[in-house]
SEKEDO-805343 format. One record per atom (N, C-alpha, C, CB): residue in one letter; x, y, z. Coordinates in steps of 0.02 Angstrom, whole numbers, plus 50000, padded with zeros to 5 digits. Glycine has a CB too. Example, Ala and Ser with C-alpha at 12.3 -4.5 7.8 and 13.67 -1.06 7.14 Angstrom:
BEGIN
A506604971650390;A506154977550390;A506604983550390;A505654977650452;S506424988850354;S506844994750357;S506455000250394;S507044997050286;
end
This chain:
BEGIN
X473535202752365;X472985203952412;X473115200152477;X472305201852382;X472785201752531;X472925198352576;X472655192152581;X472855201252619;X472765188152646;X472805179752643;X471905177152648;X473385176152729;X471555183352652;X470815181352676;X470515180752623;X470425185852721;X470725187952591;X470505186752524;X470605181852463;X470605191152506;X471185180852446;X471575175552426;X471295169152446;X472225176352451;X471155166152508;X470755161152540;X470045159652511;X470685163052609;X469775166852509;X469095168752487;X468925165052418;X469045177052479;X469515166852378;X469415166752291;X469675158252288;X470075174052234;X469965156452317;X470115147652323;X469545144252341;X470655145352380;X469105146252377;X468775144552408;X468115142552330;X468735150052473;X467965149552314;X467695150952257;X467865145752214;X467865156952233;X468265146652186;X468635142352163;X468475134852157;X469105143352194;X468495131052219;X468415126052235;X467585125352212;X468675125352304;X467115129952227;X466325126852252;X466115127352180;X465735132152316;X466545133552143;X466435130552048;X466585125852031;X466765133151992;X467015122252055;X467295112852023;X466905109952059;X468165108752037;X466595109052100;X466095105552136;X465385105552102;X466045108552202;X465345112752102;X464835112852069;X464715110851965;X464695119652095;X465405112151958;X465285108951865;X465245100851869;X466155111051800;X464895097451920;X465065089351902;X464055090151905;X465715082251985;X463785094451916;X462995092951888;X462675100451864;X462445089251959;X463255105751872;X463055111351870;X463225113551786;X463405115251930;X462765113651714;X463105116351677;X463215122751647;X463065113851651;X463255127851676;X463555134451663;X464115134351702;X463125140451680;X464525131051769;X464845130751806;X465335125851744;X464525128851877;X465225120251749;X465745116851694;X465865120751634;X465485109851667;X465415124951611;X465775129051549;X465985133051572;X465455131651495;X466165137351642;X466465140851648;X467325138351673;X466055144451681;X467205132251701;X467915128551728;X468225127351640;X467735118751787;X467905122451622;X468055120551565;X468455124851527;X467565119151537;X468085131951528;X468445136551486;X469055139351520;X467995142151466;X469185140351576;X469525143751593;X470315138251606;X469145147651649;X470275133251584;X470715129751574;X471215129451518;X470475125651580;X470675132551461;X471075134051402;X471035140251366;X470965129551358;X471095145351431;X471255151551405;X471955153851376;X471115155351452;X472345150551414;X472875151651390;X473295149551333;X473085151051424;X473025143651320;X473175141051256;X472795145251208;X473015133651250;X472065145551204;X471735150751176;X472155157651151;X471245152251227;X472375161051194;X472685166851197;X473245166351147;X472895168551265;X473665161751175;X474345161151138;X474165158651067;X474895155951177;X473655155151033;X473485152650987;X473175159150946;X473105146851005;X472985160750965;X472635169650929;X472895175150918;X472195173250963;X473425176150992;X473755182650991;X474475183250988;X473555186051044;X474805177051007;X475495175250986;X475855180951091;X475775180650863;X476435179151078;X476705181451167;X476945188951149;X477555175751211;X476935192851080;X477265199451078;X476665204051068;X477845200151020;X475915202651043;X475545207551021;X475315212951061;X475075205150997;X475555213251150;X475225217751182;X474895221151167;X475425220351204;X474105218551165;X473415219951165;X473195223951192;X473095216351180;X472605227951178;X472065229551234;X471695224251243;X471585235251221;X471875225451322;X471245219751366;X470585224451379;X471565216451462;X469975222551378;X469355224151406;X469015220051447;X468985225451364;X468965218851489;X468615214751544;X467845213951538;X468745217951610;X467465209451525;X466845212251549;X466445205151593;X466365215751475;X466075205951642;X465895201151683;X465465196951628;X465535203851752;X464955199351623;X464555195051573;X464175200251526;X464005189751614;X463655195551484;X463285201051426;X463035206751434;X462765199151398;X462815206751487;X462675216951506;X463305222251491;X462565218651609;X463585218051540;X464335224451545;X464735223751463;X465145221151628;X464535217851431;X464955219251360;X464525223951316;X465105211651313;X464005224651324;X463675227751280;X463875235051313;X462895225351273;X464095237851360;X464395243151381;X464845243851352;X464515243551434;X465365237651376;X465995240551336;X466115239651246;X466635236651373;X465635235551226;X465605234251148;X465855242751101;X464605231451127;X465455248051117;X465615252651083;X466295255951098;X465125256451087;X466745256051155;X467365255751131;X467545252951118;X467685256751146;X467595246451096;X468095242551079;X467875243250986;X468045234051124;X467295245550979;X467205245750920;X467325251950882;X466675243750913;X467255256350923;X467805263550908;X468525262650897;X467825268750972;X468795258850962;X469575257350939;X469575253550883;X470025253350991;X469355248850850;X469215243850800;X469315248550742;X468475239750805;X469005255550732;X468885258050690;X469465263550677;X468285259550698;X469615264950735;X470085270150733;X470915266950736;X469895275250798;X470925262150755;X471755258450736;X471505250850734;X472515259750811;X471325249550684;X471245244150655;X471875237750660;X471115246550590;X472395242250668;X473065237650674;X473195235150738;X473695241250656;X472545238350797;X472745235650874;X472495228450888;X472395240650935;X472785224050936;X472715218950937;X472025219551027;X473585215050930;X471475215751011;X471105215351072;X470915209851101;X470635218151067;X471215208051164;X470765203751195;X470235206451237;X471105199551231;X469705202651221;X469015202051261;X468955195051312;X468355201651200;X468765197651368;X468845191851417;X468055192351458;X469625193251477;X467735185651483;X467065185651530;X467435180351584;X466195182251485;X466745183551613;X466915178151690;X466375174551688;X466965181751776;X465825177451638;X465135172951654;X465215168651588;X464265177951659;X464735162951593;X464575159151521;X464325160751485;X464335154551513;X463695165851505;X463225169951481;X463515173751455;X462815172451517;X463695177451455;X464195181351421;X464695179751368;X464505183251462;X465235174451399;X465755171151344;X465325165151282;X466425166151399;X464845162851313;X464545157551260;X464185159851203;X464095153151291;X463915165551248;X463615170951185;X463955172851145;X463375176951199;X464625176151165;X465015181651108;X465635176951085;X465345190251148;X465745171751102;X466455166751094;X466675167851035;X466385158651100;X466125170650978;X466485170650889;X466285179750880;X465845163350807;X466445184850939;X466415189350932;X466735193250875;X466505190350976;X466665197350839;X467285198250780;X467545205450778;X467005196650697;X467285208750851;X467575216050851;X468305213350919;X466765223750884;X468315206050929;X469005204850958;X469495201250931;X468965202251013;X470145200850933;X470455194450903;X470525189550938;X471035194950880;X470265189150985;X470075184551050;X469815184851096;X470385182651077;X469395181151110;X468915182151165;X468885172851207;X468005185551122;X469075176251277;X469215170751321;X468925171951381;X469885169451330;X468805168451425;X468525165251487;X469385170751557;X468555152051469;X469215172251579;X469605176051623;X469765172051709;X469155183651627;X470185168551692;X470475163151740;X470095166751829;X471605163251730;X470205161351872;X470035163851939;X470605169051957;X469975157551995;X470325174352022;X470905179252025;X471325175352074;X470715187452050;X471805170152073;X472065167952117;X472815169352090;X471805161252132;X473275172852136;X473985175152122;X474465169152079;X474335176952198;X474355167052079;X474745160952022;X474295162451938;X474495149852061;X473715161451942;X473325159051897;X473325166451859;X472615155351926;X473575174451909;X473585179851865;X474355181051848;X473225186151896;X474745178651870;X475505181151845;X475565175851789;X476225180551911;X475395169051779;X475395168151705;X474945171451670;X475335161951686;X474355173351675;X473995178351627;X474265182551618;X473485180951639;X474505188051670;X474855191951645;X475425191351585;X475035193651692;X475655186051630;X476435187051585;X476495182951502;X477145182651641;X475865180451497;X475685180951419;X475345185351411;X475375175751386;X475035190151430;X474635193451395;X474945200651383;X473985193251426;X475325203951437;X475715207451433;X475425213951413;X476145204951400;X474685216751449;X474145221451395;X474515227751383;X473305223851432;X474465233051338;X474625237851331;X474375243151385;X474505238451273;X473545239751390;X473085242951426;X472575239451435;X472915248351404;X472455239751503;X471705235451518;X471105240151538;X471795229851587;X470415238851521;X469745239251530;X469585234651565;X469385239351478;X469085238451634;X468735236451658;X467995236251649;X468915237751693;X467295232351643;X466695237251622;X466315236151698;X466155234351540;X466285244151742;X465665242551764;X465845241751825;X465305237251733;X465875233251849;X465785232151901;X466445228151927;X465155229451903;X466795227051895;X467375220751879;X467965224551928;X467685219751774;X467875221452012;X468415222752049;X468865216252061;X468185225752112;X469395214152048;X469815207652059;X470265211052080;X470025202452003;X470485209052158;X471015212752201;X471735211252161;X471015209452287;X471765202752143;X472565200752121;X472615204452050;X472735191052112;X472255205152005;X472275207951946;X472515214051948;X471725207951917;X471895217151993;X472295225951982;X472865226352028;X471745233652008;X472975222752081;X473765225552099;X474155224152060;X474105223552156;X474285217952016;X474855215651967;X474725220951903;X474785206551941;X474315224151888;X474395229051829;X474685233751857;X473815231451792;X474535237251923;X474715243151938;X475595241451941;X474295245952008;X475875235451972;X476545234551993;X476875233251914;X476625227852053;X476595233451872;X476805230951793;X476765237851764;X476225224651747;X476455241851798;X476585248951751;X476005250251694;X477375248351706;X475545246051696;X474835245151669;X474375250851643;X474475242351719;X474125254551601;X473765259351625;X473085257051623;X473865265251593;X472635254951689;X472065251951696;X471365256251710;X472205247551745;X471005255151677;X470385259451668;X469875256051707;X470135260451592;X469265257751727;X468545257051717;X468045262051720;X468355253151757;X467545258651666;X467185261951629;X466515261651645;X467285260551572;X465955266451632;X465455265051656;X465145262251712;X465345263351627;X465525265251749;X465365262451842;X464795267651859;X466205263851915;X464495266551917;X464045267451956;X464095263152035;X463475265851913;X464155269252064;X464315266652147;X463845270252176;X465095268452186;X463575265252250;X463065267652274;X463165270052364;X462535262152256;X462885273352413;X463345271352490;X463325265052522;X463115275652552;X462765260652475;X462955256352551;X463485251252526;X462185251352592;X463815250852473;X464235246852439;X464875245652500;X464475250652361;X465255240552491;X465895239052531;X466345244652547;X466295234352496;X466475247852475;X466905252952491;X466855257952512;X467145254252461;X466155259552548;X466035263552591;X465735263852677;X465745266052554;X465885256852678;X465995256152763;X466675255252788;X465625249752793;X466575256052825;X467125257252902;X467825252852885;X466705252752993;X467475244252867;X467885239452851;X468075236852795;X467745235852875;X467825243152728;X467945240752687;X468625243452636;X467365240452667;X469165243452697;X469835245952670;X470195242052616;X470285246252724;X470255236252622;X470425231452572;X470035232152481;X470175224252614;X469455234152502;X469125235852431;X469165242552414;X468395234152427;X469205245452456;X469515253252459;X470225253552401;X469835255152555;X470755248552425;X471335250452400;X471095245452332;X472105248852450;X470875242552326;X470635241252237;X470445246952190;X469945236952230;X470085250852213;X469965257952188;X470535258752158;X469805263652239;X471005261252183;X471585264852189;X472085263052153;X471785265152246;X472065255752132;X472355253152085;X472245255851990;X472125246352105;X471685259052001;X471325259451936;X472005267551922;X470155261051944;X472005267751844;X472445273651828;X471825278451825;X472965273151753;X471195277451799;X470585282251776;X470165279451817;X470325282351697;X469245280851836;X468825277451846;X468375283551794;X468695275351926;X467935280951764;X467405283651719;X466835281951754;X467395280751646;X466425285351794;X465715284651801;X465165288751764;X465605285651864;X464565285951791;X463945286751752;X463615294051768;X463435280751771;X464105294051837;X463515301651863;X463955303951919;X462515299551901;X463495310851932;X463975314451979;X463885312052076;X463755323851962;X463395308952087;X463205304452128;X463745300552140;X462685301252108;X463975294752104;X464695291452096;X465285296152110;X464795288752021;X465485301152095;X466105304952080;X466155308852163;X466015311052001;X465595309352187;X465515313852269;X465845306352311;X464345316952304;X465625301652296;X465615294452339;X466295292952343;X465185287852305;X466635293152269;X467405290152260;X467795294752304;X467735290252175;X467595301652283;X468065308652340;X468045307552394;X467835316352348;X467415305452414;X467465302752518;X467835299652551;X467035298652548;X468055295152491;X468465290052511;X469155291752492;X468255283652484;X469525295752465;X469955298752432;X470235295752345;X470485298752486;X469785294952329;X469775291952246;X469845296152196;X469165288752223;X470305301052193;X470145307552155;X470075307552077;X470685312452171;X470525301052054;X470475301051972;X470015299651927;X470845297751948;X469555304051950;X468555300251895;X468365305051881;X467735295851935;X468165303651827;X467795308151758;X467065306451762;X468095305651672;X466825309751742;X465855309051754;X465715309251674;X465325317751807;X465705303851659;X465715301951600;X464905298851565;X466295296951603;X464605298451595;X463955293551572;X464085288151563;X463595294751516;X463395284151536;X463405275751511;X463505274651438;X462685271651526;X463935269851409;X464055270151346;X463755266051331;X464595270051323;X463075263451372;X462605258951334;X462265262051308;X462255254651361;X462005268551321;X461485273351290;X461785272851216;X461455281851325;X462425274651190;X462535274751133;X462765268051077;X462915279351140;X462675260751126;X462605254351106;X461965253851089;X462805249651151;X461505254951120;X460875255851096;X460715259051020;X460605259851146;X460785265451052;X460745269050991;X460995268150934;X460885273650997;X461695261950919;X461705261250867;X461455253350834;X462285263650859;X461175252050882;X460775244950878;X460015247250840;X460635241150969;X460035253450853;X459475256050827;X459575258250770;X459195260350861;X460075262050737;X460095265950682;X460135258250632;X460805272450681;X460415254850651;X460585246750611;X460145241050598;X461065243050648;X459425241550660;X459095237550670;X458825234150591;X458635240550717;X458755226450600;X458565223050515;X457965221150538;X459045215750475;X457455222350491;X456745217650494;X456815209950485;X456225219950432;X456355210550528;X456105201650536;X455485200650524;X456165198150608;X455485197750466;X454595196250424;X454105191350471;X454665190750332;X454325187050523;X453995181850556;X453555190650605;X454685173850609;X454095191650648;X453795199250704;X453315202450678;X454305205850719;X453775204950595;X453245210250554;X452545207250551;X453495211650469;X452515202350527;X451825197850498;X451245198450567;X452085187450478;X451595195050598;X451265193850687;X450915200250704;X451955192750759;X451415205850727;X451305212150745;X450645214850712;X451905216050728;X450755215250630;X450235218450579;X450685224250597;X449285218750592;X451425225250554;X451785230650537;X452165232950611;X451295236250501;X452325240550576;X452885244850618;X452415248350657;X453435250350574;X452075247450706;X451855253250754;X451105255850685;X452755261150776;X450985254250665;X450465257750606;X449785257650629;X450455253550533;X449365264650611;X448865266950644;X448305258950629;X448615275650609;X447915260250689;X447575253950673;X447655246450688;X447595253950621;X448245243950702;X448585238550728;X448265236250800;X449345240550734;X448345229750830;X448295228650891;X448805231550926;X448235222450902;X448855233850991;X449485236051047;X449725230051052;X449315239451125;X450605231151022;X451105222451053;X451525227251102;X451835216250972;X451325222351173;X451605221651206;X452295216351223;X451205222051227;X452995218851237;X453685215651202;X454015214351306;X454335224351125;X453995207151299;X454345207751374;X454785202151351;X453835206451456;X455305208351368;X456135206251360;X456255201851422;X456735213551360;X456855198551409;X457235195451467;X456705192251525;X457735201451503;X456275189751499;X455685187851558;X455905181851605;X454935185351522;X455705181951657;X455875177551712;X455105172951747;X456275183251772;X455125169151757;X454445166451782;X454205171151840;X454515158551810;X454285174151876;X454015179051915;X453665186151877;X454595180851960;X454155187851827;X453755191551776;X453035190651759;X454045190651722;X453225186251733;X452615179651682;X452005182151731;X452845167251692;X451995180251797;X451405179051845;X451195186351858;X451625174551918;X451625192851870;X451415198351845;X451085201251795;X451705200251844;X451275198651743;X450945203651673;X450495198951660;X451455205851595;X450645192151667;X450245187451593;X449395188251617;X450535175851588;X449265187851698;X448635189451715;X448115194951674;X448725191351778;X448475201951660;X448225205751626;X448245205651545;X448445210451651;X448525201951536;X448585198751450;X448355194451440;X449135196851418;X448125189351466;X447595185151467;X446745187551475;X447795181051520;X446745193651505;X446095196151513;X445935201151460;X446025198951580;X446505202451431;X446255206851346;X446275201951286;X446905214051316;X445795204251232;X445915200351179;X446085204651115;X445335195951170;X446235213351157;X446485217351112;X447325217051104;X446225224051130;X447615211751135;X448515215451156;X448785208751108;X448915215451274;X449375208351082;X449775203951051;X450255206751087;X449835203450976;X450685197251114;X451355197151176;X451705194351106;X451325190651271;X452505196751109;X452955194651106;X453275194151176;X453215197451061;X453445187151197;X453885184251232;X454725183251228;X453625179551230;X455335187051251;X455835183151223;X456195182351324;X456395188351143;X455995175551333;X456275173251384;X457065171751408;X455985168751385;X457195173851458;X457955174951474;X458305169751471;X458095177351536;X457815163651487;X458245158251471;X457615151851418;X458615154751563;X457835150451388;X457095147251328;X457185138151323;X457225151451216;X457575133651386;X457645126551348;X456795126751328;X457955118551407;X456485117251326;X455895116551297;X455535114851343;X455855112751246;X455695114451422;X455285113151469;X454865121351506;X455785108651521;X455555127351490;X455485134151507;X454875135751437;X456355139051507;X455015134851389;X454335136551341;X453785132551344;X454455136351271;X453805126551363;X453285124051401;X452915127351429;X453425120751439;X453245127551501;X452885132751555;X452365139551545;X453435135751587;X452915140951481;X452635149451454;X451835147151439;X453115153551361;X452065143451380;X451315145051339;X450625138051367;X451535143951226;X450825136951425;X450305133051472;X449985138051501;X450585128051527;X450255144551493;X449825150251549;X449695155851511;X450265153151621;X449635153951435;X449465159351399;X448825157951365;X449995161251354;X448375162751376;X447825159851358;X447475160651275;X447385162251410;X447705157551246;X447715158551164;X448545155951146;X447535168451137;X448295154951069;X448875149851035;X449685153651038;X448635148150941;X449985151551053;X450735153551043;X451055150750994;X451145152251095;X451495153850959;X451865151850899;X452615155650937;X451485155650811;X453075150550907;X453705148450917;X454115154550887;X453825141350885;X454505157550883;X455005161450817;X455255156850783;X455645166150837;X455585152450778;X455905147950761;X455515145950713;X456095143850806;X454785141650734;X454415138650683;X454185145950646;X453765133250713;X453995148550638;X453715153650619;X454385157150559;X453465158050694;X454935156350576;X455305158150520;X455605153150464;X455805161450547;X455205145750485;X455245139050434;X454465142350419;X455365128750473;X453895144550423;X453455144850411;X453015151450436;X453335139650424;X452985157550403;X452755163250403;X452115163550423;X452845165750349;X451735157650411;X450935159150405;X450625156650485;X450525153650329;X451155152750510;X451205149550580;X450925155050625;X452005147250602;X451025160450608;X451045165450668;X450155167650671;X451675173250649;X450055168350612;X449005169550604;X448735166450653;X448525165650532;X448525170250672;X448095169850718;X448305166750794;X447605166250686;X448885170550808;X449215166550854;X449125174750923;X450215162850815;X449075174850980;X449105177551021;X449655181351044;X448935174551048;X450355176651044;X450875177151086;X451465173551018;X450715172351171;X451975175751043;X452505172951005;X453185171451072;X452705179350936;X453315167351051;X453855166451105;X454455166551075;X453805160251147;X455025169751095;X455635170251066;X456165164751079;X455865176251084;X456345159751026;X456905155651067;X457545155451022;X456645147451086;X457455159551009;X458275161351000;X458685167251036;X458385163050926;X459415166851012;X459835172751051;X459805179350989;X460805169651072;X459865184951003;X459995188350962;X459505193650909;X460295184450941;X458855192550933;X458365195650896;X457815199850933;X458055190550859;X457985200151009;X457775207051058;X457665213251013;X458435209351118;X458205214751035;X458535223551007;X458225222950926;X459745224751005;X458045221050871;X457815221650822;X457135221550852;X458025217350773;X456755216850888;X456045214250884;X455975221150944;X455825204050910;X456215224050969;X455935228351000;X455665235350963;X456355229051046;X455745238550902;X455495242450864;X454895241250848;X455805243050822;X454675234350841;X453845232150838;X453435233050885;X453705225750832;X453625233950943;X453175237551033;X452905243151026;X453695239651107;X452375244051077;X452025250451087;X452225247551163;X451115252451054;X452395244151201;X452555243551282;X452915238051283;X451925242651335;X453465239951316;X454055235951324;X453945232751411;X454825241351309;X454125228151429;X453985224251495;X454815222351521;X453425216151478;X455235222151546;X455755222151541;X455825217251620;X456035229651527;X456235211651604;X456115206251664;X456755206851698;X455965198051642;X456715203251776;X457235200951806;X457025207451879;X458085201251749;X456465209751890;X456445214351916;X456215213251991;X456115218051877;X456085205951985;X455875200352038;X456375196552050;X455325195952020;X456885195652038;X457535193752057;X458185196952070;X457655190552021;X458785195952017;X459185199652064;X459265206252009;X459975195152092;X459005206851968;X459045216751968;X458635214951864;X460495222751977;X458375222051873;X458195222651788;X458595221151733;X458055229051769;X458425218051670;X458765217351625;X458805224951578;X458505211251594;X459065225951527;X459325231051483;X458495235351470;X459785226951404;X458605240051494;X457795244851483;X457985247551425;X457525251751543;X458525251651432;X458905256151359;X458665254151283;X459825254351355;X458785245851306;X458665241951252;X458125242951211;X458645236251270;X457545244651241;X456935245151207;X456655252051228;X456455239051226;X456985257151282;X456625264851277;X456945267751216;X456775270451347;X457565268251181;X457865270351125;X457235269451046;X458645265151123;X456805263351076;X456415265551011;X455675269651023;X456255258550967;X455735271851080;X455205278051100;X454425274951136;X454995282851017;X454735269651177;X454355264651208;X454335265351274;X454565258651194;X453925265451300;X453675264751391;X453985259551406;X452815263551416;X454345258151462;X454695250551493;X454225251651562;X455805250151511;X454235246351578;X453845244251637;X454345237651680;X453005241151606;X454375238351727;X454985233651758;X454685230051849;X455865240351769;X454995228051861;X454775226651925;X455125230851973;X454865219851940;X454975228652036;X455275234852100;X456085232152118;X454685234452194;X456305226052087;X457225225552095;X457485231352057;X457635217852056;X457765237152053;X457905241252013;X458515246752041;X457265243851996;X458795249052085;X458935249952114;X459725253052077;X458735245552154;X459905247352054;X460595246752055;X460685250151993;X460905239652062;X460245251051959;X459985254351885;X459925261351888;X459265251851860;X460435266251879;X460175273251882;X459575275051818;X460885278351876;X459745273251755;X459105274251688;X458525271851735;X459185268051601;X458305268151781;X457865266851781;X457395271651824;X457935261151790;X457825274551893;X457475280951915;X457315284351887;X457655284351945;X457855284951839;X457855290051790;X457075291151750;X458455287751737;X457205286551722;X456445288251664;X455905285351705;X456435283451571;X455675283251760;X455345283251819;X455045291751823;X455915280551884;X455595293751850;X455535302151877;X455185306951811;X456505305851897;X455635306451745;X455395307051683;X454875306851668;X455565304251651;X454355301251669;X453775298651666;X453765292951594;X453245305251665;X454355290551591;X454605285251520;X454625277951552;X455535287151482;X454805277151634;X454625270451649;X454175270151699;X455145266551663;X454075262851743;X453285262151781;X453595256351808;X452435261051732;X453475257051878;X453765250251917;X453045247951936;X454375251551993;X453005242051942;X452705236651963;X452795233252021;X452755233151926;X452275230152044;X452645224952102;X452125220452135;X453035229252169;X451605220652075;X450935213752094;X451025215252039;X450105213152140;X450245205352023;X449845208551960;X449385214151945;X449525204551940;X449355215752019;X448635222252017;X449045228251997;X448145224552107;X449495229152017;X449945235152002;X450315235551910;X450625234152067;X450425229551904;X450505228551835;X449905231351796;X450615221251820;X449365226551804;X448675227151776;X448675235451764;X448025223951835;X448495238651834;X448455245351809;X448935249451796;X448155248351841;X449505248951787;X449925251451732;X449975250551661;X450395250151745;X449945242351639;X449965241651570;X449165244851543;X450125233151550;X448765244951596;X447975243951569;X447915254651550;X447195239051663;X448335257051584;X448475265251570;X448785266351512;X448935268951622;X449065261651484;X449675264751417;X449365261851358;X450625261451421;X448805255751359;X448305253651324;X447905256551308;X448075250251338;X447425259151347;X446945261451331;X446895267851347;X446525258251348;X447445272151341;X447625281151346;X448115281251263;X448325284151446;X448045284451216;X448395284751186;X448765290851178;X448175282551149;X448665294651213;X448795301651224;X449395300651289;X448015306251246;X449225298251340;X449545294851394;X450075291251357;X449055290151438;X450155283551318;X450595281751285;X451105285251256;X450365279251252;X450655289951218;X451065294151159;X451645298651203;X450455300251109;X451275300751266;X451865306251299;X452535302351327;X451495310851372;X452365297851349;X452705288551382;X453195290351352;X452375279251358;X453065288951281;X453455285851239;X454015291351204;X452985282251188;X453815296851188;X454125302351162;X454585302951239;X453545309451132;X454545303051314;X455155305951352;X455465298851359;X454985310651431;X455535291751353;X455715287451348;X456305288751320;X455345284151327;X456275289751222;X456605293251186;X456935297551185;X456425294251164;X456675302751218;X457255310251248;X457635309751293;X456965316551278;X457555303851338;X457985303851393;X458605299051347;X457575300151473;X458455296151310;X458965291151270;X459495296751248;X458575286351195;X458985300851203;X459535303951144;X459885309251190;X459125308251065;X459645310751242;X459935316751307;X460765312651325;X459215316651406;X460665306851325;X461185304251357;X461985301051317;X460815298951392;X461865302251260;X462015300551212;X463025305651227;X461305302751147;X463275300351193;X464275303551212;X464505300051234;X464555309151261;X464635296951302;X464865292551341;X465785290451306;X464225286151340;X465465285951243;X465865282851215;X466435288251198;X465535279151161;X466455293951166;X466845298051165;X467215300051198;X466695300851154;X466785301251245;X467315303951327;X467895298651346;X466745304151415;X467665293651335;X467985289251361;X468715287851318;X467505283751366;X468495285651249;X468915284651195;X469435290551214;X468535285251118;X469475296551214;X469735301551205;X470215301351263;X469285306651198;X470085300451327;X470405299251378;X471015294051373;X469955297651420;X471015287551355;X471135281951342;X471605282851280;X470525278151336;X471295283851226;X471725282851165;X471675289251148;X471525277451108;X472255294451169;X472135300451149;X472735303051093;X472055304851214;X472495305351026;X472945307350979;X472705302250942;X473695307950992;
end
């Protein structure tokens, strides 16, 4: 890449080591990326030429999770590395077991990728999404690489479609395939002369979906809730990935019913962040945690707050309205996640970058927000309409199972025969 860019990623570089001496997601990301390579060579040995899959952090793996778990299934004898750039991502999945390694993905600085490369030596690399690194994809393309990405979505006002954005332009171009989500994407790449993309969909729709066919009960949720959706029950309202800006949106109107039960599972949960929560909830909160040392904890409790990783996507089958956070910051968390079980999502007005979310918007399966008054009378419509709910919830669902393939298209392209 050229010297600006290159400058750019040093630069980067630098304000992450600066920042890991009080910053800690920044030190676990230096930290890690120091012993990727030992990592690598300790797991995969210097001859296994792997598939690599890239994914920035936990969103985009849960994209790419279902191929890698298709290939898993279909040549069991292939060797995979899985690589993050975020902590969020790598700290989460570090004992992943659909990889034989999963590592921290060094800075793109031209030194720091020709030894990656030249241990890793991929058969084939995955990109998910969003994952442009100028030094990476030129050294695959000059290595004879065949380099993918998957599940993209490009929009006009992005880099690679102004005047000056030639340098990110020829990153494109590096790719052997690009797989996007829609035909919107595939007009955008042609403008620019990008001709090799398939209109493939999102292969989260069908990560979902099998998060769903698999989903395990949890007796603490069950108990709380009073069952699966069953006639007669209070309405639980389920806000995923919540952010304190969320909180000040919905909790106003959940505090003013004494018909609704909140499950809480906050995006980030230390004990000062659950603090905060249940100081502004008006009625008793019970913990998940305590509540699964002790079942009976949850009686008579209002709200439940989630503080663990990993029990979303199950606890979301217990909702009649899903709340879906981050919509007040820098973009929505996973909607899919919880419309797949035939649930209304409600999100804030950051959304943008999210095609599902116009999507079942337009549909009539999601509902943007952007006060508490606007919240209020949205959640206060899907409450107390059950007819209204019921329709919510059934195109929520159809737009899921409509979208459903992705993973195939892709697989087939990639590993074909």
């Amino acid at each position: 890449m050229n010297p600006l860019y290159n400058a750019g990623i040093r630069l980067y570089a630098l304000a992450a080591s600066v920042a890991s001496l009080r910053n800690r997601k920044a030190r676990l990301m230096v930290d890690g990326q120091r012993k990727t390579l030992e990592n690598i060579e300790r797991k995969l040995g210097r001859d296994s030429r792997p598939v690599w899959v890239h994914a920035s952090s936990l969103g985009e793996f849960e994209q790419g999770r279902p191929l890698i778990e298709k290939l898993r299934r279909e040549h069991p004898g292939r060797k995979i590395l899985l690589t993050f750039f975020s902590p969020s991502g790598y700290e989460v999945r570090r004992n992943y077991a659909g990889a034989d390694c999963v590592a921290y993905l060094p800075f793109d600085k031209p030194s720091n990728v020709r030894r990656f490369l030249d241990l890793v030596n991929p058969s084939v690399a995955v990109f998910v999404k969003y994952e442009f690194w100028g030094n990476y994809l030129q050294q695959l393309r000059r290595r004879g690489v065949p380099t993918y990405l998957i599940s993209a979505i490009f929009r006009p006002g992005q880099i690679f479609f102004r005047p000056w954005g030639g340098m990110f332009r020829s990153m494109l171009r590096c790719y052997t395939h690009i797989f996007v989500q829609d035909e919107r994407s595939r007009q955008l790449l042609a403008s620019v002369g990008v001709d090799c993309v398939t209109v493939a969909g999102d292969t989260r729709f069908d990560r979902v979906t099998d998060i769903c066919r698999t989903t395990v009960a949890l007796e603490p949720v069950e108990r709380f809730c009073g069952g699966v959706r069953r006639p007669g029950r209070l309405p639980v309202m389920i806000a995923g990935s919540s952010w304190g800006p969320d909180e000040e949106a919905y909790l106003p109107w959940v505090n003013s019913r004494d018909d609704i039960r909140l499950i809480i599972a906050p995006h980030e949960f230390d004990a000062q962040r659950i603090a905060r929560i249940a100081a502004q909830v008006e009625g008793r909160c019970v913990l998940y945690s305590e509540a699964e040392r002790d079942i009976t904890a949850v009686d008579g409790a209002k709200c439940m707050i989630v503080d663990c990783f990993g029990k979303l996507s199950s606890i979301y089958r217990y909702g009649d309205i899903a709340y879906i956070g981050g919509g007040f910051g820098a973009g929505i968390h996973n909607i899919n996640e919880a419309a797949v079980y035939g649930m209304p999502v409600v999100f804030g007005p950051r959304h943008a970058k999210f095609k599902e979310a116009s999507d079942l918007i337009a549909e009539g399966g999601g509902f943007e927000i952007d006060s508490p008054e606007s919240c209020a009378a949205v959640l206060g419509a899907l409450a107390d309409n059950p007819e209204h709910l019921a329709d919510a919830s059934s195109k929520a669902a159809a737009y899921i199972r409509r979208n459903l393939g992705a993973t195939d298209k892709v697989y087939a392209a990639i590993f074909p025969g």
